[in-house]
N, C-alpha and C positions, 0 to 999 in steps of 0.2 A: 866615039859614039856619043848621041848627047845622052843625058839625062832623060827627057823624055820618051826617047827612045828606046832605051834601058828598063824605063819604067812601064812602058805597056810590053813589053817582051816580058817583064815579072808578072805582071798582071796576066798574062797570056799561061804562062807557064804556071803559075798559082793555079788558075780556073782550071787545067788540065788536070793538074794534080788533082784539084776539089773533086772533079769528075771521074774520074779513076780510082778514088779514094772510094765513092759514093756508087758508084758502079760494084766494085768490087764487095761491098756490104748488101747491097743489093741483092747480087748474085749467086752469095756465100748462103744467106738469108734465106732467099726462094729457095734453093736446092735443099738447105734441111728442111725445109715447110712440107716440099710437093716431090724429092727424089727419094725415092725406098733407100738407097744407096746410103744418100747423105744423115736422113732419117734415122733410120740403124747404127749411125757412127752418133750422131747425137745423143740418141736415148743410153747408148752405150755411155758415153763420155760423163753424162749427167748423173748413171748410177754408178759408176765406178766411185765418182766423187763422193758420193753419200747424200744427194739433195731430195728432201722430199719430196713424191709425186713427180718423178724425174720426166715423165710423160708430158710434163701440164710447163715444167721449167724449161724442158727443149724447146716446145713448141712456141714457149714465152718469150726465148733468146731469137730464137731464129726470127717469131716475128718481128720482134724491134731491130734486128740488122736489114730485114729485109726494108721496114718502113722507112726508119731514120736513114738508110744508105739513096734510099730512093731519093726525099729529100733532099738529101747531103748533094746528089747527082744533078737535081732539075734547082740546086741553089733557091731551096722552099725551107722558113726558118732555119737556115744553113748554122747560127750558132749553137742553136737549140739541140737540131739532130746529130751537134758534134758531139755536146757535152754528152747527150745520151749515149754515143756509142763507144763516148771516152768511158763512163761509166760499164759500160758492157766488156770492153775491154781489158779495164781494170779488174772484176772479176774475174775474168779468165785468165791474165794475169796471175791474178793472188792463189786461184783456188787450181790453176792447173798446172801452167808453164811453168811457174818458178820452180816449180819442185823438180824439173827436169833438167836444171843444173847439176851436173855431175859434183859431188864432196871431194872429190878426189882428182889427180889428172893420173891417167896414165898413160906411161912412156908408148912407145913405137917398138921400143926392143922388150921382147915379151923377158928379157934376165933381169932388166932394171927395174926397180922396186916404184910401186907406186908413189907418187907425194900430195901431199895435205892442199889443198885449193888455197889459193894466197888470195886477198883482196882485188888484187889487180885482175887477174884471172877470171873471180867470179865474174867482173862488172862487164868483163871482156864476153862472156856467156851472156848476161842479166840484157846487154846494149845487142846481141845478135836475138835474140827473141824478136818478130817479127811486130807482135805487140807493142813494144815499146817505139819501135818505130810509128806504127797507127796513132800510137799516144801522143806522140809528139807531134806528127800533123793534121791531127783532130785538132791540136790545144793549138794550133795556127790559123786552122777553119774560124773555130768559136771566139778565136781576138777578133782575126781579121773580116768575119763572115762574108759574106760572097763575091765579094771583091769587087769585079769588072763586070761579073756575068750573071744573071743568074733571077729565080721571078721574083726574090725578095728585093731585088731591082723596081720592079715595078709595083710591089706592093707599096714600098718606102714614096714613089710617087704619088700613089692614092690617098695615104697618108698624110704626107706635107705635100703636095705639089709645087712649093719654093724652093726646093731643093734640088 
């Protein structure tokens, strides 16, 4: 296969990614904004945590997944909405998920005594958090911003139209 070829099939498969990425924040977004459902697990989620005004923080999260995913989707300041949502992630991150690494493993056979979480272990937990994934191809979005596709395409035209 040539190079060229190879390279717009990455290009291809990048912008899908971008789009499914940005979709999915989007949609995550909307739903705590405007679904009772999703609503109630957020305001839940926010005061469990301890954050002030846990009302005003939900509605603050969800709105910037909702915006920057939008963005992220239609390839509109595509590095911009990354970093933002790497930053939104990060927090939830820090202040939620990690804590949801087990201290401990235990066995399968309910005689065998529990053991101590080794390094390797935790990173094996820390790398299967869904977050961490987001993280890493948000920070791929905001290097490579909208790749092949996308309106910061045609805005970067308006701008220089030499390019």
């Amino acid at each position: 296969m040539k190079k060229e070829s190879l390279d717009k099939a990455g290009n291809v498969f990048y912008v899908l990614c971008r789009i499914s990425i940005g979709l999915f924040f989007f949609l995550t977004g909307y739903n705590k904004l405007f679904h009772p459902v999703f609503q109630g697990y957020m305001l839940k989620t926010m005061t469990d945590l301890g954050f002030s005004h846990p009302e005003l923080m939900a509605n603050f999260v969800a709105f910037n997944e909702a915006v920057w995913g939008l963005f992220l989707l239609l390839g509109l300041f595509t590095r911009l909405s990354s970093f933002a949502l790497i930053v939104v992630m990060l927090v939830a991150l820090i202040t939620k998920d990690i804590h949801s690494i087990p201290s401990e493993l235990m066995p399968i056979d309910p005689k065998a005594a529990a053991r101590p979480m080794d390094n390797f272990s935790w990173l094996t937990y820390f790398f299967f958090l869904p977050q961490v994934l987001y993280i890493m191809l948000l920070g791929l979005f905001a290097l490579y911003g909208y790749k092949a596709f996308g309106i910061d395409r045609f805005r970067q035209k308006k701008i220089n139209p030499y390019r």
